[in-house]
N, C-alpha and C positions, 0 to 999 in steps of 0.2 A: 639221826633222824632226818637230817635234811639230803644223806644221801638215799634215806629210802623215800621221799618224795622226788627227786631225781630219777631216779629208776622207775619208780612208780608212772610219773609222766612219761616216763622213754618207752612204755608199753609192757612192763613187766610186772607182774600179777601179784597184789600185796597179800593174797590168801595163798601163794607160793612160796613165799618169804619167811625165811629164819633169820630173827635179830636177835642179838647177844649183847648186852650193854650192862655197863658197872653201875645204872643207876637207880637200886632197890627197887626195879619195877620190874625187869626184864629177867630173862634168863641171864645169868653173869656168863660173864667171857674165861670159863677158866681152860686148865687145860683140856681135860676131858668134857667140856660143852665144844668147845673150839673143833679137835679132833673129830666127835658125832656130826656136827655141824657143816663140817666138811664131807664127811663119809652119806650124811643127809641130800648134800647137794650133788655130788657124783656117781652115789647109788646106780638109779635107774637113768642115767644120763644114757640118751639118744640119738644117734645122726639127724642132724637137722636140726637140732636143739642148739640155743644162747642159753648160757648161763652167767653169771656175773657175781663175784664177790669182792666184797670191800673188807678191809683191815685196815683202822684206825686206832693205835696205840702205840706201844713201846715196840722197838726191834733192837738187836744186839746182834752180838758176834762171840761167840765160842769156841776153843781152838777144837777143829777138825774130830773126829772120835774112831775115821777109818779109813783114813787117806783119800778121799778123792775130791778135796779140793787144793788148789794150787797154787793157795795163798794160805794154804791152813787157818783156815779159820771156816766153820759150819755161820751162816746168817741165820738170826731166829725170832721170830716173832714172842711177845712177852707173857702169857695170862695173866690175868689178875692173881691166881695162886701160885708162879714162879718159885714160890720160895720152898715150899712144897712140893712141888710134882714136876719143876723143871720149865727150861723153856722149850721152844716148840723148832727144833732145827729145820734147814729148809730138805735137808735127806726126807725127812717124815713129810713135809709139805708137798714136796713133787709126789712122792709115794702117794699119800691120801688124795690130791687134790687133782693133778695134770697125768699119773702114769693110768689110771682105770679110762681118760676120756675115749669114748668108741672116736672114730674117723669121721668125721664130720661135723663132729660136736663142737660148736664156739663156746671159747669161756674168758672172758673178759675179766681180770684181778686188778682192784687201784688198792696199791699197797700204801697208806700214809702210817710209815714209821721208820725211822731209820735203819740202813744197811737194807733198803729194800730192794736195791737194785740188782741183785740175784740170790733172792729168798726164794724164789720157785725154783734155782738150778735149772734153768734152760739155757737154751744152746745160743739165744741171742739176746740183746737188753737193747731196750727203749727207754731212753731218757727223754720226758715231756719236755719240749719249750717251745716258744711260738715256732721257732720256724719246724721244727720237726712235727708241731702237729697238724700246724699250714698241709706241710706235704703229705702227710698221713689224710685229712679232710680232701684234699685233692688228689687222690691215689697218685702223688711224684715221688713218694719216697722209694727210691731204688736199690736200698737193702738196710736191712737189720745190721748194725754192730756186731761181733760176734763177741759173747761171754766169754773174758778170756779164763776163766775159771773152770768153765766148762770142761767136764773128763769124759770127750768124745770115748775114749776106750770104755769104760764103765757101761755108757750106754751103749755102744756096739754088744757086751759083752750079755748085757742081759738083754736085748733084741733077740740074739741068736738062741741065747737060756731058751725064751719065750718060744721062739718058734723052732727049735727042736722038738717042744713040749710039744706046743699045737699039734706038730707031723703027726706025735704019738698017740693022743689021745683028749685033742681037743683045746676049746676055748680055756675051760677050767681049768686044766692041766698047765697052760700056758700062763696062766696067770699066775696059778700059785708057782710055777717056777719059777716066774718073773720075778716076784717078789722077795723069793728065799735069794733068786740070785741077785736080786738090787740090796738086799741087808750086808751080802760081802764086803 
């Protein structure tokens, strides 16, 4: 709650807002609220558009299920029904959350749970501390870390899936090829 009064004051519209919380009031955080939740907030995502999502709970680590991380091991976020339906790898969370955003779309994720530091599977990590965020508020930060987990090939491989598709027969095409070729 107090990060949605945060965000709220930062200019973000509390009749836009999906909250999921464990505490008999709210929609519960399971896995299939989480997944909608996601697929809610990326839907109709726009160039020019901020988005922002928080995650506060459990994170883990899962060994790998299809090779393409380089530590083997998948990071995953926890639902409350874990035990049941599984955790939430981060293949599924780049998939649902970061691969649909159109180009120009901001989306801002504070992940508070462990093994968060490449739960999205992107190509760079940001670790908060004063001086890094010193430089980030002062636009001096002069580059990203690069994720050494990251399978630059993988995403070369369905870039090109994707826009073969495009050439052939469009947006749609490209997507859902994206997608069959990111489940490889």
């Amino acid at each position: 709650i107090q990060m949605k009064q945060f965000v709220t004051k930062s200019g973000y519209d509390e009749e836009k807002m999906k909250v999921l919380l464990d505490d008999g009031e709210q929609e519960k955080p399971t896995h299939d609220n989480i997944i909608e939740a996601i697929r809610w907030l990326t839907h109709s995502a726009q160039p020019g558009e901020s988005l922002f999502m928080h995650y506060s709970g459990h994170g883990g680590r899962l060994p790998d299920d299809n090779g393409d991380e380089a530590d083997g091991y998948d990071e995953t976020i926890v639902p409350v029904d874990y035990q049941s339906a599984g955790q939430i790898r981060d293949d599924t969370i780049f998939k649902e959350l970061c691969a649909p955003l159109p180009k120009g779309c901001t989306l801002t994720v504070v992940m508070d749970c462990c093994h968060s530091g490449t739960v999205l599977d992107l190509p760079f990590s940001f670790a908060c501390s004063a001086d890094s965020s010193q430089q980030v508020h002062n636009g001096s930060m002069p580059h990203m870390p690069i994720n050494a987990n990251f399978n630059w090939e993988k995403a070369i491989k369905v870039a090109m899936t994707m826009f073969t598709a495009y050439q052939r027969g469009g947006m749609q095409s490209a997507l859902t090829a994206g997608m069959r070729a990111f489940k490889q």
